[in-house]
C-alpha positions in Angstrom: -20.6 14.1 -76.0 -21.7 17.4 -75.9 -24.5 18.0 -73.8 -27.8 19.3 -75.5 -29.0 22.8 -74.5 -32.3 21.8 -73.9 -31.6 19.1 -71.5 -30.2 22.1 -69.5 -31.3 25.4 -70.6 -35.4 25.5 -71.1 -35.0 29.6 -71.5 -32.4 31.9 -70.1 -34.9 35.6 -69.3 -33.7 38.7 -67.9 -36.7 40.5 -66.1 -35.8 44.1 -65.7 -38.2 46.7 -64.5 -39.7 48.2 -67.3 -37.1 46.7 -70.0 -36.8 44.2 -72.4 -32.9 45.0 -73.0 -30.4 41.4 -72.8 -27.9 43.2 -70.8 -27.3 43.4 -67.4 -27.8 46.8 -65.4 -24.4 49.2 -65.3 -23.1 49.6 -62.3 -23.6 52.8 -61.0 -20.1 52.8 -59.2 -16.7 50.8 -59.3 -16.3 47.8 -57.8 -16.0 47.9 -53.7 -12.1 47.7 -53.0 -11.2 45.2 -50.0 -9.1 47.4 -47.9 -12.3 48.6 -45.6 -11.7 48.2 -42.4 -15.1 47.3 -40.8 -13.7 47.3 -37.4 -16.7 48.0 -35.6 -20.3 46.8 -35.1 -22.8 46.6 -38.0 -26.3 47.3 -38.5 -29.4 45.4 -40.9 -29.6 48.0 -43.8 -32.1 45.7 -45.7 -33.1 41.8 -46.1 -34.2 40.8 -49.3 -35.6 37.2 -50.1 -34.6 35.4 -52.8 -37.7 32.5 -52.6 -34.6 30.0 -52.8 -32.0 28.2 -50.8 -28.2 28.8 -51.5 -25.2 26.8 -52.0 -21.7 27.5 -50.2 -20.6 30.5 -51.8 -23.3 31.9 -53.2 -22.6 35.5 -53.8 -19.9 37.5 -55.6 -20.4 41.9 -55.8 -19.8 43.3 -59.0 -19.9 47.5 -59.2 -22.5 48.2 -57.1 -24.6 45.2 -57.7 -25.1 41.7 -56.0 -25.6 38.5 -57.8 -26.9 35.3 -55.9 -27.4 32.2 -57.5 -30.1 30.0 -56.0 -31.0 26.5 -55.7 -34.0 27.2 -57.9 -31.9 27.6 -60.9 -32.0 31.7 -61.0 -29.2 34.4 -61.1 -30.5 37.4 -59.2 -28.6 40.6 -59.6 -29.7 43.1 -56.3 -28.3 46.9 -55.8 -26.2 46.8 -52.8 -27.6 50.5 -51.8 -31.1 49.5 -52.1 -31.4 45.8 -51.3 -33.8 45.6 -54.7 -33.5 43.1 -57.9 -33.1 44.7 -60.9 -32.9 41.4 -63.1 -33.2 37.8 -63.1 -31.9 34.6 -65.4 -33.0 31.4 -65.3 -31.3 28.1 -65.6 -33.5 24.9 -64.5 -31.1 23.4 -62.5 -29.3 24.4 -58.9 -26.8 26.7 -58.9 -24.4 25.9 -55.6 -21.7 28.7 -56.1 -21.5 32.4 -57.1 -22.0 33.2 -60.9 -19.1 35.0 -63.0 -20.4 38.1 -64.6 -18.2 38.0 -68.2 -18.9 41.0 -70.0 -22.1 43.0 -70.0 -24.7 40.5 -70.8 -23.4 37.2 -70.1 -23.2 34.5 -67.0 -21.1 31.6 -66.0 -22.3 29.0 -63.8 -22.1 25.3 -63.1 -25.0 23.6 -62.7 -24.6 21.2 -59.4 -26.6 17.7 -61.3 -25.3 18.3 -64.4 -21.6 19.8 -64.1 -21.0 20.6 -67.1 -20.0 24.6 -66.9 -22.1 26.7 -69.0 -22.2 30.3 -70.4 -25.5 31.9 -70.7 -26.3 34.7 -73.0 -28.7 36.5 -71.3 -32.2 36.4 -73.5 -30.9 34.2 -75.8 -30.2 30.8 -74.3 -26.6 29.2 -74.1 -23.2 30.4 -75.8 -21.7 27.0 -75.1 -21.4 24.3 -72.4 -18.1 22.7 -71.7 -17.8 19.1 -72.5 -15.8 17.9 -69.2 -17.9 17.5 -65.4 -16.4 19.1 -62.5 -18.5 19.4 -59.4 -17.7 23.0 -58.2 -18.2 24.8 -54.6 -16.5 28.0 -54.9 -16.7 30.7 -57.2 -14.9 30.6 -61.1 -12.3 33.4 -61.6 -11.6 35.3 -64.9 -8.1 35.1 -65.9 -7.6 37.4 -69.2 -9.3 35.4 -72.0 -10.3 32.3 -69.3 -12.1 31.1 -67.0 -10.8 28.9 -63.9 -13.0 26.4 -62.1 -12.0 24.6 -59.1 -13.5 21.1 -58.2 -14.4 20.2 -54.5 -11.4 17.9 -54.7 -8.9 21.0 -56.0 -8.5 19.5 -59.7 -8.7 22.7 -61.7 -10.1 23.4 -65.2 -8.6 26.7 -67.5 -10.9 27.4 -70.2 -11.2 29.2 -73.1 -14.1 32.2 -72.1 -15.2 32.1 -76.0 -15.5 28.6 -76.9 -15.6 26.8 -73.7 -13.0 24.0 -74.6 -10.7 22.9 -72.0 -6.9 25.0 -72.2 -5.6 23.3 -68.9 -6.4 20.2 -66.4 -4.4 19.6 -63.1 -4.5 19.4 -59.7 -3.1 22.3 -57.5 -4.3 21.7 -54.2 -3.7 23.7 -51.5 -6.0 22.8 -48.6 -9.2 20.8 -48.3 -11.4 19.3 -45.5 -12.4 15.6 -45.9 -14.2 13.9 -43.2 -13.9 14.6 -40.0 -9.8 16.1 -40.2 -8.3 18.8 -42.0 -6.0 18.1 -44.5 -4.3 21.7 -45.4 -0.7 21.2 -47.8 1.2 23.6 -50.7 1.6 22.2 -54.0 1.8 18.1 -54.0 5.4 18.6 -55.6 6.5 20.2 -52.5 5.5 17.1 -50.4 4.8 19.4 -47.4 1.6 17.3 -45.8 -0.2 18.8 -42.5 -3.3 16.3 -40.8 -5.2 17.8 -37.6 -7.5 15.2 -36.7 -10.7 16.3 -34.6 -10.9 13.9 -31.6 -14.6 12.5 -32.3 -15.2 11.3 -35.5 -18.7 12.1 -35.8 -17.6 15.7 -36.5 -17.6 16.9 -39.5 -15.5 20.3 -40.3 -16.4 22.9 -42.7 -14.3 23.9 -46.1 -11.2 25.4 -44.6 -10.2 29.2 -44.5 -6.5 30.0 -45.2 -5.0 33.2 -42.7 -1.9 34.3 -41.8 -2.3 32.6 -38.4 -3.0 28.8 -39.8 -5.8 27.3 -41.3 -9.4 28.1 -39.9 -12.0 25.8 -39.8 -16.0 25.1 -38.6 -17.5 22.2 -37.3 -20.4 20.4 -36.9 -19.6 20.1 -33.3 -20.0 24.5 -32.9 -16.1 25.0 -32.6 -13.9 26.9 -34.7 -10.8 25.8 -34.5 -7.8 28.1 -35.8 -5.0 25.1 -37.1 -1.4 25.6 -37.5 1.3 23.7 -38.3 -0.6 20.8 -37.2 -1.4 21.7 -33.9 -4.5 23.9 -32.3 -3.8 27.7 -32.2 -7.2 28.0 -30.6 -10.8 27.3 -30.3 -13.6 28.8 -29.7 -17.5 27.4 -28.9 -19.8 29.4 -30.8 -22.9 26.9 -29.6 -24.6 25.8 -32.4 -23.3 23.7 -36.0 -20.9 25.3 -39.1 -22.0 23.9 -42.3 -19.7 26.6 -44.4 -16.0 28.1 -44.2 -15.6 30.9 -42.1 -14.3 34.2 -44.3 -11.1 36.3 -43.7 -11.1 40.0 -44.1 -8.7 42.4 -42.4 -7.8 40.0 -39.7 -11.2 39.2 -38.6 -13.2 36.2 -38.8 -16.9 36.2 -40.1 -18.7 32.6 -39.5 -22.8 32.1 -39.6 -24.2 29.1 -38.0 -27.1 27.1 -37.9 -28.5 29.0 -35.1 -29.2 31.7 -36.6 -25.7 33.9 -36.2 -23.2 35.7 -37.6 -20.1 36.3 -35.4 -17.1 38.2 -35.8 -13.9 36.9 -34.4 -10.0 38.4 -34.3 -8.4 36.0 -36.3 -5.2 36.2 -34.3 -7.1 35.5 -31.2 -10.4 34.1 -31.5 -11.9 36.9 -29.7 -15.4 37.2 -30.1 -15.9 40.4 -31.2 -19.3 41.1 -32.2 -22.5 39.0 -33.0 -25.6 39.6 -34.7 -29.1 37.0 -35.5 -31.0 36.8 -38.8 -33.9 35.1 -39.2 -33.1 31.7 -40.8 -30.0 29.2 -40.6 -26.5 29.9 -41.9 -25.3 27.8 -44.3 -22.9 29.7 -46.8 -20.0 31.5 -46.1 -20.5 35.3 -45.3 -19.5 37.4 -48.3 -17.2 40.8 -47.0 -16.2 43.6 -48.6 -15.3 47.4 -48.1 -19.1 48.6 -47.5 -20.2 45.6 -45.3 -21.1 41.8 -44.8 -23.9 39.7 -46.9 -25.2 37.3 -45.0 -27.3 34.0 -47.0 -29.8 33.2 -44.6 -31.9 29.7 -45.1 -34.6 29.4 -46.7 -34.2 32.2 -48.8 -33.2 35.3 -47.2 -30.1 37.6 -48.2 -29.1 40.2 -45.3 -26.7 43.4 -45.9 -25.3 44.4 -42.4 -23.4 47.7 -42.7 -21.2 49.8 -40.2 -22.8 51.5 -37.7 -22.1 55.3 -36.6 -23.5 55.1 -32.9 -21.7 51.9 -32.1 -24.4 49.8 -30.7 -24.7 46.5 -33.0 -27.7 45.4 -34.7 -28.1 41.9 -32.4 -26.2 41.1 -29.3 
């Protein structure tokens, strides 16, 4: 049965200063490529607080904007230049992984209690909410005239981006942490089956983070571990919990932890190569791109770090 807007949706509002207008802001420039190299160390450009906790994977950059969803229910669109919100929608009910920005003046999201995916018209309450559940934590992708959802347990849902209905259901795993071991395999009809176990098994790991050099993983024990083929590439003690996956960008590592750090690792190596503190514990996965590093800082903080000229990092 179709679940009632109401029982989700009490209003979806866009605030925007000085305008009524049901769109969302243009981007002032395209969207940040992913080539950047970011090699060396980074500096606080600006902190803004978002008067909510995140999920995982919070965050996705679109043009020149940011948009967070929060654990209050709210979609908060932020320039990247200038660290301010230039709108806001509501939906009463957390919001655990990055929105999908569909067209100018519309928002996917998945509500975590509910899990039935819905697509807000901004200023106007719901265009439709899918009937099927899927309990989501990482961001939906846009794929032509779809939208693809992937469930915590890699069973994936294709649907149609103007109706909502349900095009395709399967399972395509690829990797997933369970437990306290890693579980990372290709496509279940190829049989290939890899299991790292962690040695103590009051450890739990973080979602896993595919490279080129294995499968690299957090735990709650302060290691990251870099996995491959089944056996430990390397590991490296970063002193404090890892609630989130790590994120790859140009053969670097970036992991936050719950003691209040963001580190920067080779990938190949595990070479620490830079650190930096913000002012609340990390526990969603840093969001990289061509300009810099987003950082989701508990209880409500969002931190842009960007390269540095003079070479001295922010933090050490």
């Amino acid at each position: 049965m179709r679940l009632r807007t109401s029982l989700i949706v009490f209003a979806a509002t866009l605030a925007l200063a000085g305008c009524a207008s049901t769109r969302l802001p243009a981007p002032s420039g395209p969207t940040p490529s992913t080539t950047g190299d970011l090699g060396g160390p980074l500096r606080q450009a600006w902190r803004y607080d978002a008067e909510a906790g995140f999920g995982e994977t919070p965050g996705v950059i679109v043009g020149d904007l940011l948009y967070v969803g929060t654990r209050s229910g709210e979609v908060r669109a932020i320039r990247l230049e200038t660290g301010k919100k230039v709108a806001i929608a509501k939906l009463f009910d957390s919001i655990e992984t990055a929105p999908l920005v569909v067209g100018k003046s519309r928002l996917f999201v998945v509500p975590k209690s509910r899990q039935r995916p819905v697509l807000l018209q901004l200023g106007g309450g719901t265009v439709w909410t899918a009937r099927e559940r899927i309990p989501v934590s990482d961001r939906p992708n846009l794929e032509d005239r779809y939208i693809r959802v992937t469930g915590q347990d890699w069973t994936g849902l294709l649907l149609n981006r103007e109706t909502g209905e349900v095009v395709e259901q399967k399972r395509f795993e690829r990797q997933t942490a369970r437990g306290n071991w890693l579980l990372a395999y290709d496509d279940p009809h190829a049989g290939r089956e890899i299991v790292f176990s962690l040695a103590d098994s009051t450890v739990r790991g973080t979602s896993p983070e595919m490279t080129p050099f294995g499968v690299a993983m957090g735990a709650t024990d302060g290691a990251l571990r870099m996995i491959e083929d089944g056996t430990l590439r390397w590991m490296r003690d970063l002193g404090d919990p890892m609630t989130a996956a790590p994120t790859l960008y140009n053969g670097r590592l970036y992991v936050g932890t719950l003691g209040r750090k963001l580190f920067v690792l080779d990938a190949a190596t595990g070479e620490i190569l830079h650190e930096y503190r913000v002012g609340g514990r990390i526990q969603s996965r840093p969001l990289v791109y061509s300009g810099g590093v987003i950082v989701f800082a508990e209880p409500s903080h969002v931190y842009h770090f960007v390269p540095t000229a003079d070479e001295t990092p922010a933090a050490r």
